[in-house]
VOTOR-566872 format. One record per atom (N, C-alpha, C, O): chain; residue number from 1; residue in three letters; atom name; x negated, y, z. Coordinates in nm, 3 decimals, decimal comma. Each point is the difference from the previous one (the first is absolute). Layout:
N
(A; NUM; ALA; CA; (X; Y; Z))
...
This chain:
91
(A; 1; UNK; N; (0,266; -15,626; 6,267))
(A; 1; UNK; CA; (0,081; 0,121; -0,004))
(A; 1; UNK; C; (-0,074; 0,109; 0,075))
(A; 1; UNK; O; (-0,068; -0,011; 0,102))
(A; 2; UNK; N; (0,100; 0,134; -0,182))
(A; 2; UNK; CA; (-0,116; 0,126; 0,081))
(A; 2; UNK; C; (0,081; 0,024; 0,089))
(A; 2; UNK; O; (0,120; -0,027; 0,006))
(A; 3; UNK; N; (-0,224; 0,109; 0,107))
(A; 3; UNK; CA; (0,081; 0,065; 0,084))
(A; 3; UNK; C; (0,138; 0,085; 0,019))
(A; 3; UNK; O; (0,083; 0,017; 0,090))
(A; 4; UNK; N; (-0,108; 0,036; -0,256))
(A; 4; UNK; CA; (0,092; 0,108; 0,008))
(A; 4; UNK; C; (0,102; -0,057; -0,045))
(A; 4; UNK; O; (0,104; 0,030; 0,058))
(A; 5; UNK; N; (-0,093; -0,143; -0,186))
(A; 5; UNK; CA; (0,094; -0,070; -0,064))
(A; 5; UNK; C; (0,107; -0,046; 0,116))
(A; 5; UNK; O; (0,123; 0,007; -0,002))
(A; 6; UNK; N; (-0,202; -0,054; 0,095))
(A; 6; UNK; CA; (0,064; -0,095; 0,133))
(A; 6; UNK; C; (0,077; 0,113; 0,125))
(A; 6; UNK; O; (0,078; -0,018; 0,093))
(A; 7; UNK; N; (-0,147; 0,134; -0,150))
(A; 7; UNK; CA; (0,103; 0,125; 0,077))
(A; 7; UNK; C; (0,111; 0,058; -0,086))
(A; 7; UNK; O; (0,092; 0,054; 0,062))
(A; 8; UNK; N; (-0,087; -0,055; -0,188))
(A; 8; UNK; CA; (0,093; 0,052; -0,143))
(A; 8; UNK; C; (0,118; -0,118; 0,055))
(A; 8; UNK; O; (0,109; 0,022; 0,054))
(A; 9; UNK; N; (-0,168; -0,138; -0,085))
(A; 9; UNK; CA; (0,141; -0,097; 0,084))
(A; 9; UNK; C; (0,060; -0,051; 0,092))
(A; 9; UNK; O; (0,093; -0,080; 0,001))
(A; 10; UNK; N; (-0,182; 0,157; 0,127))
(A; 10; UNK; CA; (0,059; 0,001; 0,123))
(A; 10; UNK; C; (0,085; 0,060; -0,004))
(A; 10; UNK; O; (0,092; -0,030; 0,076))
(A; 11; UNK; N; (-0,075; 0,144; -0,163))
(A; 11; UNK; CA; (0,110; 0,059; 0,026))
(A; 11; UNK; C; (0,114; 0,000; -0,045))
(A; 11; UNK; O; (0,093; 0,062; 0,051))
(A; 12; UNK; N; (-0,084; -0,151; -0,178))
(A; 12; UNK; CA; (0,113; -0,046; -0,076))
(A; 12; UNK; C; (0,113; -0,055; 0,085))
(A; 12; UNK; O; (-0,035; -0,077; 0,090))
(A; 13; UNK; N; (0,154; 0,100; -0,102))
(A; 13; UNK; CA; (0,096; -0,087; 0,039))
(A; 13; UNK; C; (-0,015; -0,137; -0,069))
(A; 13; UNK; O; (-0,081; -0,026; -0,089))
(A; 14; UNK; N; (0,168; -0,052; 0,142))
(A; 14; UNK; CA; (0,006; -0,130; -0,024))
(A; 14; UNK; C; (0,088; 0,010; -0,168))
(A; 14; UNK; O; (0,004; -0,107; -0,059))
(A; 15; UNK; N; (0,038; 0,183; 0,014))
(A; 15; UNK; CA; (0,105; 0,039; -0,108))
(A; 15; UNK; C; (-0,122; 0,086; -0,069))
(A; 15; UNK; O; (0,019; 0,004; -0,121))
(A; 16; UNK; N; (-0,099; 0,043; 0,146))
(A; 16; UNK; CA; (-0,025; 0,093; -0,115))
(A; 16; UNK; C; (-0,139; -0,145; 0,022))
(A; 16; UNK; O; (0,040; -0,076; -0,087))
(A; 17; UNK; N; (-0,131; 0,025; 0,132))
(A; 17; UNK; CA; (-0,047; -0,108; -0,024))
(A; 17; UNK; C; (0,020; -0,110; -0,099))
(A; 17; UNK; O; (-0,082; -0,069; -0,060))
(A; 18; UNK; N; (0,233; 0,071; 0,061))
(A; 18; UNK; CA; (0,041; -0,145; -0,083))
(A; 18; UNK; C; (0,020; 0,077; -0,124))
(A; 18; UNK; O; (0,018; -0,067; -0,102))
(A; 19; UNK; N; (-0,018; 0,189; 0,091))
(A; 19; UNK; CA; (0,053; 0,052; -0,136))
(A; 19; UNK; C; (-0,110; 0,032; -0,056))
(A; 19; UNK; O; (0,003; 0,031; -0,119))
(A; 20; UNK; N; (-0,160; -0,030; 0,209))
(A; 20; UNK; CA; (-0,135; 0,034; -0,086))
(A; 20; UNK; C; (-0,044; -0,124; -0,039))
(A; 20; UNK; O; (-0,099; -0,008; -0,073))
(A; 21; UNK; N; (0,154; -0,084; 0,109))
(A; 21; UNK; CA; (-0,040; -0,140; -0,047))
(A; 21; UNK; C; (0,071; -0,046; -0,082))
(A; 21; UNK; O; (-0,054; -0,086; -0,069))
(A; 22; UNK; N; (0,184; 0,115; 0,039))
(A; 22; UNK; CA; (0,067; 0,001; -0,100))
(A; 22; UNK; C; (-0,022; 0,011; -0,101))
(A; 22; UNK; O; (0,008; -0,087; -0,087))
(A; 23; UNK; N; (-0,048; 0,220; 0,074))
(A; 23; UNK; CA; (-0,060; 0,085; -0,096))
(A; 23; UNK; C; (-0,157; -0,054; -0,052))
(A; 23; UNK; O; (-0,029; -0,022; -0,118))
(A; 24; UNK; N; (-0,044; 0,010; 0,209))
(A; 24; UNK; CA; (-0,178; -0,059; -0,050))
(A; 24; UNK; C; (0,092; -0,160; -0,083))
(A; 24; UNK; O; (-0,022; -0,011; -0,121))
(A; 25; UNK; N; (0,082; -0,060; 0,163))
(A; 25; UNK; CA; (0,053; -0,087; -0,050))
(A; 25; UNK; C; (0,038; -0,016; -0,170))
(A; 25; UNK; O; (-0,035; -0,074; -0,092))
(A; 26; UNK; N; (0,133; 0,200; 0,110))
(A; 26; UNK; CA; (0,059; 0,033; -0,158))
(A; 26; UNK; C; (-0,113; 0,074; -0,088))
(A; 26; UNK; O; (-0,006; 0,013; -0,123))
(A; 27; UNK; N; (-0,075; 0,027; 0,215))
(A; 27; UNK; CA; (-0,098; 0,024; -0,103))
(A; 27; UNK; C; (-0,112; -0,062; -0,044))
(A; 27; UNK; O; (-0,060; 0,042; -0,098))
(A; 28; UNK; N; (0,011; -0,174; 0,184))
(A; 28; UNK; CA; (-0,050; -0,101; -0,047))
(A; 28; UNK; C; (0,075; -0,061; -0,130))
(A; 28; UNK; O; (-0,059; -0,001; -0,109))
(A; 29; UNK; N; (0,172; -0,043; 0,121))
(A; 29; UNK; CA; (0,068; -0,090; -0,071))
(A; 29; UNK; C; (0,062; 0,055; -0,135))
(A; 29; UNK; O; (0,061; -0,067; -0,084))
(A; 30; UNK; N; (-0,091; 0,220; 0,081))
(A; 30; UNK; CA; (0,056; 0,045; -0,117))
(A; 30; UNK; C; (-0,069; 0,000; -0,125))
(A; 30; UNK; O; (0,034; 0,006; -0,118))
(A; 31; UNK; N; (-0,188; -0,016; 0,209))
(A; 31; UNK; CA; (-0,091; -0,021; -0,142))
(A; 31; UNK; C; (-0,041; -0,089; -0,054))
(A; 31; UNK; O; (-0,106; 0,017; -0,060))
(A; 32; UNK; N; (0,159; -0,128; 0,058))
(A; 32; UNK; CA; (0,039; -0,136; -0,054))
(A; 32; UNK; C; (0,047; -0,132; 0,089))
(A; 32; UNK; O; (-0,059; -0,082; 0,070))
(A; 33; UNK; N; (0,223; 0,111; -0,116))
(A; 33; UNK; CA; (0,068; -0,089; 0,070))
(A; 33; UNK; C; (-0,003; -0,173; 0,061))
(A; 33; UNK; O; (0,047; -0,080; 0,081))
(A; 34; UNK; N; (-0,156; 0,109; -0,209))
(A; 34; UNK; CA; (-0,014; -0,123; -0,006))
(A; 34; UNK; C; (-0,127; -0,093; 0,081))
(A; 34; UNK; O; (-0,010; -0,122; 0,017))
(A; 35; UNK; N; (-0,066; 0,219; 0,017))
(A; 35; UNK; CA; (-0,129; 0,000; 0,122))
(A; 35; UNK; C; (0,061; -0,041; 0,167))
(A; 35; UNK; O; (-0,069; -0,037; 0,094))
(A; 36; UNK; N; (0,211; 0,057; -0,096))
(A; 36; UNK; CA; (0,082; -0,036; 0,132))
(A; 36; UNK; C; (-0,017; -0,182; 0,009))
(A; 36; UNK; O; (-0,019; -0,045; 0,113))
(A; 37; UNK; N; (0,024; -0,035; -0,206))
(A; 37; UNK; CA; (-0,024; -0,126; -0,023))
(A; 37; UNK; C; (-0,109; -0,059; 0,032))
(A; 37; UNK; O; (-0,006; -0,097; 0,076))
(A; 38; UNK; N; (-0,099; 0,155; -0,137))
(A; 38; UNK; CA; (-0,130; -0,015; 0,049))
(A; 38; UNK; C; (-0,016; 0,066; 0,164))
(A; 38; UNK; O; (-0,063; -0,057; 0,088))
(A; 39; UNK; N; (0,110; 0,142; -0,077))
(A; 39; UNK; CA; (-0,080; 0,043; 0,128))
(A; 39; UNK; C; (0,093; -0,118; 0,092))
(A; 39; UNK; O; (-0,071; -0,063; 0,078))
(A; 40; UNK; N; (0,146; 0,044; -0,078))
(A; 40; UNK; CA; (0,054; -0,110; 0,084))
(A; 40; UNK; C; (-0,013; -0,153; -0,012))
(A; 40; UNK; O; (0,066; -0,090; 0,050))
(A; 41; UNK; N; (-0,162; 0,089; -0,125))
(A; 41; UNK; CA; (-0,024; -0,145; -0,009))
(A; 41; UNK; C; (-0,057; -0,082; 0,050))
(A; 41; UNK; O; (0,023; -0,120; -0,014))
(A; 42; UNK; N; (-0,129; 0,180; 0,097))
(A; 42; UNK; CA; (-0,054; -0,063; 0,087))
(A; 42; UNK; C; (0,108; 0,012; 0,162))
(A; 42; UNK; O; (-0,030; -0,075; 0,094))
(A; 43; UNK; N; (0,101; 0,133; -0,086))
(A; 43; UNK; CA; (0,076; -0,045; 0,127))
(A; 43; UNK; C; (0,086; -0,107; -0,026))
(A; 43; UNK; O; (0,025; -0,085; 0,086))
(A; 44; UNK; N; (0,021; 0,085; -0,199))
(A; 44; UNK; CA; (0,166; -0,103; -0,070))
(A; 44; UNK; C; (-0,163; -0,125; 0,020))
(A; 44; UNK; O; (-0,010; -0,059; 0,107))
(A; 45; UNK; N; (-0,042; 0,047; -0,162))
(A; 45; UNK; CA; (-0,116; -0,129; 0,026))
(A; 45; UNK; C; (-0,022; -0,073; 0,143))
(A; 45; UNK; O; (-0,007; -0,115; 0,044))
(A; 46; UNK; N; (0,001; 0,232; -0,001))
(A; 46; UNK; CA; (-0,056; -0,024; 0,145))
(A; 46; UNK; C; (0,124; -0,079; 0,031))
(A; 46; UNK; O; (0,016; -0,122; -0,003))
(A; 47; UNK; N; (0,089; 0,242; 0,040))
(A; 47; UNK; CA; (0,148; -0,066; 0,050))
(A; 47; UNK; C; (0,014; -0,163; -0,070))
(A; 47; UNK; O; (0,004; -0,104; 0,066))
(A; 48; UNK; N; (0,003; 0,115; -0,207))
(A; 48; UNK; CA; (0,030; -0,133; -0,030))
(A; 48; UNK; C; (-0,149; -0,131; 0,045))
(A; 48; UNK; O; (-0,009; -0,112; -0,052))
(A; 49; UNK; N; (-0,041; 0,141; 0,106))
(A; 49; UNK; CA; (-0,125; -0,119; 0,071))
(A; 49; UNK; C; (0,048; -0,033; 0,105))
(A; 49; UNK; O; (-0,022; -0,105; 0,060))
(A; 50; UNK; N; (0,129; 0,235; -0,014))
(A; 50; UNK; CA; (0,022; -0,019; 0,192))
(A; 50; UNK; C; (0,114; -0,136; -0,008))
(A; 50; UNK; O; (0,005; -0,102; 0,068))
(A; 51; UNK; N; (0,085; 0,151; -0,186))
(A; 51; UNK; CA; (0,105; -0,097; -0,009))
(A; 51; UNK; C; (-0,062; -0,178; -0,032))
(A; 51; UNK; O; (0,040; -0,106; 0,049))
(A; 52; UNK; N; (-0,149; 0,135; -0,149))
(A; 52; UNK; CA; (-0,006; -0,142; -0,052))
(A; 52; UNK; C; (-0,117; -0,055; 0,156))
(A; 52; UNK; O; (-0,037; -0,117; -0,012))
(A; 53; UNK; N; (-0,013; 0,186; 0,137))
(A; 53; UNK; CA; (-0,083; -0,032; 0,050))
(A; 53; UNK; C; (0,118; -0,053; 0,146))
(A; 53; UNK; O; (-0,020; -0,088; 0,083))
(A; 54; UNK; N; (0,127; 0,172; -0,096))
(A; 54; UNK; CA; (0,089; -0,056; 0,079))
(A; 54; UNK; C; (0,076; -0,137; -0,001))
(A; 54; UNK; O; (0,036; -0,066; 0,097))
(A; 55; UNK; N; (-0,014; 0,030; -0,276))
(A; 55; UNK; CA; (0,057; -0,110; 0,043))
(A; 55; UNK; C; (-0,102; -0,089; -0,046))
(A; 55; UNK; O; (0,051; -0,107; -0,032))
(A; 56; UNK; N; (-0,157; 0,109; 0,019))
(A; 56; UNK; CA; (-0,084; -0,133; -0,018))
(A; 56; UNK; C; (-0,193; 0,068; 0,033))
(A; 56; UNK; O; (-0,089; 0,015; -0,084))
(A; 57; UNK; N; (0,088; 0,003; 0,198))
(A; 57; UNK; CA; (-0,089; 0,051; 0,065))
(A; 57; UNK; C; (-0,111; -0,061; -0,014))
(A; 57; UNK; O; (-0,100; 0,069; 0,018))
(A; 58; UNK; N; (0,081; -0,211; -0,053))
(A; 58; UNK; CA; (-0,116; -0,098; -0,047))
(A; 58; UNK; C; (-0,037; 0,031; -0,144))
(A; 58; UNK; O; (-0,118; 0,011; -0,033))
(A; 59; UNK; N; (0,225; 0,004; -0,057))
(A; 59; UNK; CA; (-0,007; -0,012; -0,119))
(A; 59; UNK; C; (0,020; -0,156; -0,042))
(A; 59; UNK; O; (-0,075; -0,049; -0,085))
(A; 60; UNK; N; (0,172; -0,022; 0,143))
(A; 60; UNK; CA; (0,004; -0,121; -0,022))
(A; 60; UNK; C; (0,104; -0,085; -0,152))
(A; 60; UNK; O; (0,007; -0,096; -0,077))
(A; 61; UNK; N; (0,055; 0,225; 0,121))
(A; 61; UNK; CA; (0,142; -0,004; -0,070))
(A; 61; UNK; C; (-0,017; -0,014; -0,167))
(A; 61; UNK; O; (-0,083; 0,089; -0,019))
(A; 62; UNK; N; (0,108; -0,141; -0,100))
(A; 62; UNK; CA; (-0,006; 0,031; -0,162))
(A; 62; UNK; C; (0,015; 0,157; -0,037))
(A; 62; UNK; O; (0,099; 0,065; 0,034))
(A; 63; UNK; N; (-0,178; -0,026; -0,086))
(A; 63; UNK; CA; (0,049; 0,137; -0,069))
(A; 63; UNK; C; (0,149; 0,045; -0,060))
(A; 63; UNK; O; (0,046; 0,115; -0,003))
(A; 64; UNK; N; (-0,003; -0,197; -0,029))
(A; 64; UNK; CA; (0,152; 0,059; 0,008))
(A; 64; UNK; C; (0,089; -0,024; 0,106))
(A; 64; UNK; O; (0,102; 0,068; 0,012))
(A; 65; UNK; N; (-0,133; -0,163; 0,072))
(A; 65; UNK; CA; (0,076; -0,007; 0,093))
(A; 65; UNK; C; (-0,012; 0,127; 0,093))
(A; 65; UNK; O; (0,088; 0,080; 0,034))
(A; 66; UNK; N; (-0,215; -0,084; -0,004))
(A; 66; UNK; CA; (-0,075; 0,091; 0,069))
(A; 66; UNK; C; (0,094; 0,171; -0,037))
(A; 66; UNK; O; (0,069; 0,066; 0,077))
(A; 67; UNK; N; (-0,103; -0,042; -0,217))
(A; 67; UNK; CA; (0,078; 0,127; -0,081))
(A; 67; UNK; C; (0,139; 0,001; 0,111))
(A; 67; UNK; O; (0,013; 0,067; 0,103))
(A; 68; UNK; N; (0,058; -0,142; -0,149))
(A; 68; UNK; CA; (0,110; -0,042; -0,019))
(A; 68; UNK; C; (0,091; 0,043; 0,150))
(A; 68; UNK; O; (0,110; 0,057; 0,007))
(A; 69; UNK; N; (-0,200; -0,107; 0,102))
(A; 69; UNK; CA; (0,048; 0,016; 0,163))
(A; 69; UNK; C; (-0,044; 0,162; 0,001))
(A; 69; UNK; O; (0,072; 0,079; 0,060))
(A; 70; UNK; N; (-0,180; -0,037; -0,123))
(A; 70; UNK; CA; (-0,066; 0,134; 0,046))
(A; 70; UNK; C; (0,137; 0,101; -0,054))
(A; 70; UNK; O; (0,036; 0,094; 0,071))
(A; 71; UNK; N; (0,010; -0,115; -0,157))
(A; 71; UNK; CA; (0,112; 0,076; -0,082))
(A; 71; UNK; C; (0,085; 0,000; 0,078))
(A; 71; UNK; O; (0,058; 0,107; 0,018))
(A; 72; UNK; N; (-0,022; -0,207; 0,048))
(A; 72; UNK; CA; (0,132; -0,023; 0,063))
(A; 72; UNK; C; (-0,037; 0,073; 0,115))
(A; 72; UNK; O; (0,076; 0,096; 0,006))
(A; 73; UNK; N; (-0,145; -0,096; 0,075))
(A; 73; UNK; CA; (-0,090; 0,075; 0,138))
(A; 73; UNK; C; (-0,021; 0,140; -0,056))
(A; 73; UNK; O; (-0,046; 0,073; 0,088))
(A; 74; UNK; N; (0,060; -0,023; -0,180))
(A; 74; UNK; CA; (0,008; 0,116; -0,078))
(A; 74; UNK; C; (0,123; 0,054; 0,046))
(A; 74; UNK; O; (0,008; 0,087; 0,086))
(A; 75; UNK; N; (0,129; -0,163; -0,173))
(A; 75; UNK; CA; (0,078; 0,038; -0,037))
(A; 75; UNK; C; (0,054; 0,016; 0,148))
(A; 75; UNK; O; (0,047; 0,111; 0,025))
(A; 76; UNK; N; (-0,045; -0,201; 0,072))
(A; 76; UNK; CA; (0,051; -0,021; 0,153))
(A; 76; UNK; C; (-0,089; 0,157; 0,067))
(A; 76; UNK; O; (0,047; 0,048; 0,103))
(A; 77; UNK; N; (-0,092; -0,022; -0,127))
(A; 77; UNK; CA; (-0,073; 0,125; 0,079))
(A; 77; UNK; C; (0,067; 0,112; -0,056))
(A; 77; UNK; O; (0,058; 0,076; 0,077))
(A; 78; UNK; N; (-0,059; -0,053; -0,218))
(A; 78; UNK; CA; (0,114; 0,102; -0,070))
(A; 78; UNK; C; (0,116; -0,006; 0,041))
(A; 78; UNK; O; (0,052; 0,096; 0,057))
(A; 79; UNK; N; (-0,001; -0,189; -0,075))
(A; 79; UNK; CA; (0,118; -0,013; 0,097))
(A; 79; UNK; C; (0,028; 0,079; 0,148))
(A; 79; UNK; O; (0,065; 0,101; 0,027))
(A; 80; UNK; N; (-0,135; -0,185; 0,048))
(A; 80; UNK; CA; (-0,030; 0,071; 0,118))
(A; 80; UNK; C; (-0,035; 0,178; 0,024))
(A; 80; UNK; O; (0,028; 0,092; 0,077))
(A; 81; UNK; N; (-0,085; -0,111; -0,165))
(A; 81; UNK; CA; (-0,028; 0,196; -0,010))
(A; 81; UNK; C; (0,152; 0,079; -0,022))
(A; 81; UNK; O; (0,043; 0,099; 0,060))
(A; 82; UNK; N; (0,027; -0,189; -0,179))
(A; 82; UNK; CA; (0,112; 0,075; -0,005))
(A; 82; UNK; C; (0,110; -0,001; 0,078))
(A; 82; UNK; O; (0,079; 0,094; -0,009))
(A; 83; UNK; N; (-0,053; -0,208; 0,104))
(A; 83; UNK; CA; (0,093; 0,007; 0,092))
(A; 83; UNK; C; (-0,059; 0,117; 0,112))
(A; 83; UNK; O; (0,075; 0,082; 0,053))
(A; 84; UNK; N; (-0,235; -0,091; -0,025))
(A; 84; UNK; CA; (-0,026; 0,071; 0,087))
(A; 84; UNK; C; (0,051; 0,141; -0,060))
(A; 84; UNK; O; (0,054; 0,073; 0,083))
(A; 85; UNK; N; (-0,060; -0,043; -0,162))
(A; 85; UNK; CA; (0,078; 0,168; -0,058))
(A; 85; UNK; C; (0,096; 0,052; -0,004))
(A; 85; UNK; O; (0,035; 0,117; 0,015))
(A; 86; UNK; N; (0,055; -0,293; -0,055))
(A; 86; UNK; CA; (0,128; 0,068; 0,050))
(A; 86; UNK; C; (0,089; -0,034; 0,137))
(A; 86; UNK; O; (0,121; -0,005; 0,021))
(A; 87; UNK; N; (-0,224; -0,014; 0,053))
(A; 87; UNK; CA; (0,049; -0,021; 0,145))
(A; 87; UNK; C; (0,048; 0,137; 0,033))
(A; 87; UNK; O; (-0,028; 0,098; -0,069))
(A; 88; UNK; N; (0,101; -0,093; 0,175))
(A; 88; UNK; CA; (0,038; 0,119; 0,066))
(A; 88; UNK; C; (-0,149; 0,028; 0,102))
(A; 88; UNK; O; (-0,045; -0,098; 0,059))
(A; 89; UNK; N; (-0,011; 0,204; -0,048))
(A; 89; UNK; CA; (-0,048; 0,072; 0,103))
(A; 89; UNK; C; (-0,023; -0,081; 0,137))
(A; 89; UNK; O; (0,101; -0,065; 0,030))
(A; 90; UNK; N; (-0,169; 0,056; 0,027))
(A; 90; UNK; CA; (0,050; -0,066; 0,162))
(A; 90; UNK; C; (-0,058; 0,116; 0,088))
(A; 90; UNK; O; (-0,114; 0,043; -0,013))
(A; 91; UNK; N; (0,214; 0,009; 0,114))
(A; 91; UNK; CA; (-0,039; 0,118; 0,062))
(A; 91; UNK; C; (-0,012; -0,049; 0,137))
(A; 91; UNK; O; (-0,034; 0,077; 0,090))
């Protein structure tokens, strides 16, 4: 980042920040919707190695079994995300 770029957003609020990223966002994604799939595919990969490396860290396990716990260690973390959201606040 240039010097000056890194002074243009020093000065942004935290609100007009999230709304220029917003925006670079929607305008990535407008010129083919369908490039959002691909560009995320290598993280959804990654993430899904963390799961199948969590529950069978040797690689000992059968390939579907193996699948099978990683999904579930999936689904238990989604979970978890969503109670964390709709928790109340802790002040």
């Amino acid at each position: 980042m240039t010097d000056r770029r890194r002074a243009e957003t020093s000065s942004l609020t935290p609100w007009e920040r999230e709304e220029r990223a917003r925006k670079a966002a929607r305008a990535r994604w407008d010129q083919n919707p369908y490039e959002r799939t691909a560009a995320t595919k290598p993280a959804r990969d990654a993430r899904w190695q963390q799961f199948l490396d969590q529950v069978d860290p040797e690689g000992r396990l059968e390939p579907y079994v193996r699948e099978r716990r990683a999904y579930e260690a999936q689904r238990r973390y989604l979970q978890e995300l969503g109670q964390q959201r709709r928790r109340p606040p802790q002040d």
